[in-house]
C-alpha positions as CSV (number, residue, x, y, z in Angstrom):
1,X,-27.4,-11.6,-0.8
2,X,-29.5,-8.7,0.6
3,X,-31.2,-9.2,4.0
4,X,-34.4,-8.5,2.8
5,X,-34.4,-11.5,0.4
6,X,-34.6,-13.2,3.6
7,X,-37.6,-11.8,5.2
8,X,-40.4,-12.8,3.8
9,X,-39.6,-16.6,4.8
10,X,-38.2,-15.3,8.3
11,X,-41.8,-13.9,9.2
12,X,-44.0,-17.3,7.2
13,X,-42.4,-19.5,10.0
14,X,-44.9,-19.1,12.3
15,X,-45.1,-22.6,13.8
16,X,-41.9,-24.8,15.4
17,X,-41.5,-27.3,13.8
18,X,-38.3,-30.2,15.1
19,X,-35.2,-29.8,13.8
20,X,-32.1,-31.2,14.6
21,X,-28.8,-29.5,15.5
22,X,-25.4,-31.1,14.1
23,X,-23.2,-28.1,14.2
24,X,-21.5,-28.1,17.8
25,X,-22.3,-29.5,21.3
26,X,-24.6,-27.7,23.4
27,X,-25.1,-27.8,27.3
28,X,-29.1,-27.0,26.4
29,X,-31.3,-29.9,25.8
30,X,-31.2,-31.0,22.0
31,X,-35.2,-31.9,22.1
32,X,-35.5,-27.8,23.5
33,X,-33.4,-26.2,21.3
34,X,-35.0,-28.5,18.1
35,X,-38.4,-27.3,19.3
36,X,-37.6,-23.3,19.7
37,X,-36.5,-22.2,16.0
38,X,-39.3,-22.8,12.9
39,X,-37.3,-25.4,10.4
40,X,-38.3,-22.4,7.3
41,X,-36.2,-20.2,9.5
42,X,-33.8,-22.5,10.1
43,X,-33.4,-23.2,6.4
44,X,-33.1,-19.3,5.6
45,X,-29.7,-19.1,8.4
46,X,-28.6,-22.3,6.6
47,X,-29.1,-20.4,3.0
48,X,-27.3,-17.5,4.4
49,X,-24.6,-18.9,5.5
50,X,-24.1,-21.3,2.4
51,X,-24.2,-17.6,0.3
52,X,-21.1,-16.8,1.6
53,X,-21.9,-13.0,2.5
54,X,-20.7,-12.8,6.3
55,X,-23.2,-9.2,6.7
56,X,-25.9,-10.8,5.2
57,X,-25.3,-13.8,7.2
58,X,-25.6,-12.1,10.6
59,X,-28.3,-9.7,9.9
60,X,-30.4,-12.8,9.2
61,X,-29.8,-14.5,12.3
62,X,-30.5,-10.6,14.0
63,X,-33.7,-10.4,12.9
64,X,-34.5,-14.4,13.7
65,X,-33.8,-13.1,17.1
66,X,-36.4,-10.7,17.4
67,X,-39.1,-12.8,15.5
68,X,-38.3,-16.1,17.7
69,X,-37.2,-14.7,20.8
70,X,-37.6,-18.5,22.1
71,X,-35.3,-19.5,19.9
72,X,-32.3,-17.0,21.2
73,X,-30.4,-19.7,22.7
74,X,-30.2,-22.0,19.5
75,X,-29.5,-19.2,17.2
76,X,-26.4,-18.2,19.3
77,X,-25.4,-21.9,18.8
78,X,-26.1,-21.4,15.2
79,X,-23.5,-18.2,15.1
80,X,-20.5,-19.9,17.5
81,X,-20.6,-22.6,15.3
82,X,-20.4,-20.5,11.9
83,X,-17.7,-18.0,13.6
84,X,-15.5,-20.9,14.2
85,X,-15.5,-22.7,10.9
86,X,-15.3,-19.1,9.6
87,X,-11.9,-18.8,12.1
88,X,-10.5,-21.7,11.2
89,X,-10.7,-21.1,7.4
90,X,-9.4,-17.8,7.9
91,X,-6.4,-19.4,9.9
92,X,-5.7,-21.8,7.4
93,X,-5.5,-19.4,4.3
94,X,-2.8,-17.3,6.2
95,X,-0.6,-20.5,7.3
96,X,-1.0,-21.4,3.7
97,X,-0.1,-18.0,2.2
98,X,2.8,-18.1,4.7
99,X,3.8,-21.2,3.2
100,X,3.9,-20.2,0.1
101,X,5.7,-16.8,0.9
102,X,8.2,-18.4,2.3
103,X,8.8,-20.9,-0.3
104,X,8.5,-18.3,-3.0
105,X,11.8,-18.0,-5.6
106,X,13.5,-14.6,-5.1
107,X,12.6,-13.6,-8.7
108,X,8.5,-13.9,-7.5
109,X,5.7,-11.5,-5.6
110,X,7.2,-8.6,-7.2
111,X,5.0,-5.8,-7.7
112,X,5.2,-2.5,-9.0
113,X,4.5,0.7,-11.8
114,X,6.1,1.5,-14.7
115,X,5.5,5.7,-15.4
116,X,6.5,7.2,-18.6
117,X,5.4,11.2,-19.8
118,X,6.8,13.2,-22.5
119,X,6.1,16.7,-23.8
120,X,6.8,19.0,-27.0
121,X,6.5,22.5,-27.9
122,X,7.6,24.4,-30.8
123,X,7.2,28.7,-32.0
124,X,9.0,31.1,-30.2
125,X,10.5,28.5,-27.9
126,X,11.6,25.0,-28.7
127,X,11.1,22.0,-25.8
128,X,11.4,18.5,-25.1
129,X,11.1,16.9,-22.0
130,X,10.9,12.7,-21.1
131,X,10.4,11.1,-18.1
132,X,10.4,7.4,-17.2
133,X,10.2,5.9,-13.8
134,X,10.5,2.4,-12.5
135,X,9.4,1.1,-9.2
136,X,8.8,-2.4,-7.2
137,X,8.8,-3.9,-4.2
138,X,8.5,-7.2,-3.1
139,X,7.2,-8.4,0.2
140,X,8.3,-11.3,2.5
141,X,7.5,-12.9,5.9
142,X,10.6,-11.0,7.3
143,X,12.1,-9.0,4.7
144,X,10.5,-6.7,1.9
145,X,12.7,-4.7,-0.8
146,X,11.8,-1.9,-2.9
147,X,13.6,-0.9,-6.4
148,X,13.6,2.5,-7.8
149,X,14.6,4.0,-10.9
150,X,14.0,7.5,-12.6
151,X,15.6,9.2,-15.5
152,X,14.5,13.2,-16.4
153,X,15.7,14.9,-19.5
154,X,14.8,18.3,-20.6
155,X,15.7,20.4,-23.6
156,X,15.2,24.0,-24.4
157,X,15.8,25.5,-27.7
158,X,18.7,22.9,-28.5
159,X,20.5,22.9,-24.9
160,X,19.9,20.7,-22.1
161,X,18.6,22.0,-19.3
162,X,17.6,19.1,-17.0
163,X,19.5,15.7,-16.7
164,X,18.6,13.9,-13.7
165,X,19.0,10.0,-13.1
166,X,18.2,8.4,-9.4
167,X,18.1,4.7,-8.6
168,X,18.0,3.1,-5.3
169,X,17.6,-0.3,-3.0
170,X,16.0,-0.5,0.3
171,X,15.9,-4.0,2.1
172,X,13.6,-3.3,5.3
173,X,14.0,-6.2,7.9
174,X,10.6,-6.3,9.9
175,X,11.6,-5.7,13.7
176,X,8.4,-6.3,16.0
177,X,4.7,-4.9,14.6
178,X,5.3,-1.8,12.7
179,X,9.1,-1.3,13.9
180,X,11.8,-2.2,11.4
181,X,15.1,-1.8,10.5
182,X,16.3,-0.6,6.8
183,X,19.4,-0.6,4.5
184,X,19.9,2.1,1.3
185,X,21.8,2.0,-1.4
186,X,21.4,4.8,-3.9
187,X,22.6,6.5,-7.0
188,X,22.5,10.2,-8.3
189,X,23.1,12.0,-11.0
190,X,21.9,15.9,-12.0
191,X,25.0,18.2,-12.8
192,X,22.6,21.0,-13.0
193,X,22.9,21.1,-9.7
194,X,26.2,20.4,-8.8
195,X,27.3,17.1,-8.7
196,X,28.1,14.3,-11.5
197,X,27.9,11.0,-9.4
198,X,26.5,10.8,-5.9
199,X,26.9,7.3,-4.4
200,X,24.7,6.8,-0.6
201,X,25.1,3.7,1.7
202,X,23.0,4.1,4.7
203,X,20.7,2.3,7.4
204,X,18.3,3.4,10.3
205,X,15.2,2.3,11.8
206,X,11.4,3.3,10.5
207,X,7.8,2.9,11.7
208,X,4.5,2.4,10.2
209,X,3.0,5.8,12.2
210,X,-0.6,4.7,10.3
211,X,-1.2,1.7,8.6
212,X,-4.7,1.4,7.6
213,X,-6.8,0.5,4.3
214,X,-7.1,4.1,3.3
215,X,-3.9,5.8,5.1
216,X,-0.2,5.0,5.7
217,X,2.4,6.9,7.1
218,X,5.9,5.8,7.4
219,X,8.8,7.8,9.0
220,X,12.1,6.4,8.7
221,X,15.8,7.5,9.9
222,X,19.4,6.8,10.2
223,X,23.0,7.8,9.2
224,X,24.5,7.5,5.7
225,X,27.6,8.0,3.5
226,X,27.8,9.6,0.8
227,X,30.5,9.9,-2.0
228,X,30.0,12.4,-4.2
229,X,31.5,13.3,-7.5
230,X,31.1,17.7,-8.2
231,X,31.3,19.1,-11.6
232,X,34.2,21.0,-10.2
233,X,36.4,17.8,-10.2
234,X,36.5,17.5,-6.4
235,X,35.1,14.1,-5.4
236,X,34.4,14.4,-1.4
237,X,33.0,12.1,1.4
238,X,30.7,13.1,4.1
239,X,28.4,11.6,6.9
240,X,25.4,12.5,7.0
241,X,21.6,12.0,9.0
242,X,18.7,11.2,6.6
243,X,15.5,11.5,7.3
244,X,12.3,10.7,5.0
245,X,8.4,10.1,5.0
246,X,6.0,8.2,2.9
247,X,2.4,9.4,3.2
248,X,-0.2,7.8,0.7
249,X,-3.9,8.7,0.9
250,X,-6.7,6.6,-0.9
251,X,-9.4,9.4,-1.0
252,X,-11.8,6.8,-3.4
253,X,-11.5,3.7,-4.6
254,X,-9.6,5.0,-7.7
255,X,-8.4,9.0,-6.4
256,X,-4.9,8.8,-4.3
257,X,-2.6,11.1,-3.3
258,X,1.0,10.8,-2.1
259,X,3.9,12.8,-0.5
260,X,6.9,11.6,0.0
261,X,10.3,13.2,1.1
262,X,13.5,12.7,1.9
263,X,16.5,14.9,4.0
264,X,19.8,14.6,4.1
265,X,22.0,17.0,6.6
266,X,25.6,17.1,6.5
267,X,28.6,19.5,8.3
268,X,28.2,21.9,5.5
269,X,26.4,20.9,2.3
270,X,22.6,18.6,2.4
271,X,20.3,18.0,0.5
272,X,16.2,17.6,0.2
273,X,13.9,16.1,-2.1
274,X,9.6,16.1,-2.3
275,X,7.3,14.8,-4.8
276,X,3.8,15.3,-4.3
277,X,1.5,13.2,-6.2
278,X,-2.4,12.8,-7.4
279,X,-3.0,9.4,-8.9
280,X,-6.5,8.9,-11.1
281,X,-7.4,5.7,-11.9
282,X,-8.0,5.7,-15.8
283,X,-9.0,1.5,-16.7
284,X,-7.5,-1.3,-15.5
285,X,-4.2,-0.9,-14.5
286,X,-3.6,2.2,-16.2
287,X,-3.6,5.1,-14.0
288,X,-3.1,8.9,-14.6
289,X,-0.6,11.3,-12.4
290,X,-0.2,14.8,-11.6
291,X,2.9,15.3,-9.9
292,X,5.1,18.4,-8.1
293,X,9.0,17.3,-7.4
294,X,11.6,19.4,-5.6
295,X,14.8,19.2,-5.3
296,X,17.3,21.8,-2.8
297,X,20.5,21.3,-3.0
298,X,22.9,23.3,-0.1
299,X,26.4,24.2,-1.2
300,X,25.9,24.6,-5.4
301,X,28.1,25.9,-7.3
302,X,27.7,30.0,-7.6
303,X,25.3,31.4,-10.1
304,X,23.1,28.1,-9.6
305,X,20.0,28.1,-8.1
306,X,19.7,25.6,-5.4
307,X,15.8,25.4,-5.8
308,X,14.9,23.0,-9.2
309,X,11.3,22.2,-9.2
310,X,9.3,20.3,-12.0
311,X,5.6,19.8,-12.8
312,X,4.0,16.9,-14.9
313,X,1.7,14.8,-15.9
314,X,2.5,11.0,-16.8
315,X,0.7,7.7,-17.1
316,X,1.4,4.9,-14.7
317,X,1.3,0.8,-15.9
318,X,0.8,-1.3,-12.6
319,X,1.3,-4.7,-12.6
């Protein structure tokens, strides 16, 4: 409730009346206290409080203080007892969402976005592109795990020229505040630019640079393996260091944009990957995206180009 819905009462209360206080103890004298504060006054804290609206709620007891300056002393009262039932409801919702967290079957508090785009053209040039991607993540006291899936086809005039397919696991373990430890497992595919099969196992460390309503930033690093299956016929293991980020921007309440990236260096070949995003919320849980990928590949085969990049637009189901 607006404060000025509390006003007019505020300022009728001209003459203290006795009230009682049953809220917490006081070191002040209950018949002082009772005689400082008008009970119409009173009633309006009371009426505030009961509304639920924490704002409203203090900015009526802020202007009781400057209309019954007398009455300073029981309106603090007032607000140490409302601050502490407020504290200890607070406190009992997150033992009790705790509880249930950590009692929660595997299979449960999943969430995630479903994104699907397609596009046709015919004339001079025939094309047909589809795109599907898959994402979740599910977070626990300790441990969180996100899923990813994607699968890119493109066809131009009857030939394939794009096949990509990428899914991947990430368990983080939560280390102290924003410091934890992480596990990847992760599957390529894209012999456009090289390879058939690419199988990663790695670990590392990230942190949660910013982690605020409207910005996060994670960096994350660590070694990794990586088996990898070329369109040559060679299969060949390396070691490598991988690097990555995950930005995410909430600009409005439904305009968000993204980057994330990902590095991977190795004795002679490596790899790199950004996508670059701008989510619109559309209704409900239907969302809109314009997106930018790259993909560099280091050591392809000659005559391709190590530089594949892709723009669309796709619609994203949350749930």
């Amino acid at each position: 409730m607006l404060i000025e819905a509390y006003l007019p009462a505020l300022m009728l209360a001209a003459t203290p009346l006795p009230t009682t206080l049953d809220v917490v103890e006081s070191d002040a004298e209950p018949s002082a206290l009772a005689a400082a504060l008008p009970e119409p006054a009173r009633r309006m804290i009371d009426t505030a409080i009961a509304d639920g609206d924490a704002k409203a709620a203090a900015a009526v007891m802020d202007v009781a203080r400057k209309s019954y300056p007398q009455a300073v002393a029981e309106i603090d009262v007032i607000e140490a007892a409302w601050r502490h039932r407020l504290a200890e409801e607070k406190a009992r919702q997150e033992a009790e969402a705790l509880r249930q967290l950590a009692s929660a079957p595997l299979f449960d508090n999943w969430k995630g976005q479903v994104e699907l785009g397609a596009s046709r053209s015919t004339g001079n040039t025939s094309n047909f592109g589809l795109y599907g991607a898959f994402s979740a993540q599910r977070k626990g006291i300790d441990w969180s795990h996100k899923l990813v899936a994607r699968a890119d086809i493109q066809r131009t005039n009857g030939t394939t020229t794009t096949q990509r397919v990428l899914a991947s696991w990430q368990p983080n373990y939560v280390v102290q505040d924003r410091l934890y430890g992480f596990g990847l497992a992760q599957y390529e595919h894209d012999r456009f630019l090289g390879y058939e099969n690419r199988y990663t196992l790695g670990g590392g460390l990230g942190y949660g640079v910013i982690d605020s309503s409207a910005v996060t930033l994670d960096l994350e690093g660590g070694p990794a393996f990586r088996l990898t299956d070329f369109t040559a016929g060679a299969t060949e293991p390396t070691l490598a260091g991988r690097a990555s980020l995950d930005f995410a921007w909430k600009i409005t309440p439904t305009l968000q944009f993204s980057q994330k990236g990902s590095l991977f260096l190795e004795s002679e070949d490596g790899s790199a990957s950004a996508l670059t995003a701008l989510d619109t919320k559309l209704i409900g849980s239907l969302k809109a995206r314009f997106s930018y990928n790259v993909q560099y590949e280091r050591g392809t085969p000659p005559g391709v180009d190590p530089v594949d990049t892709l723009s669309r637009a796709t619609l994203i189901y949350s749930f």
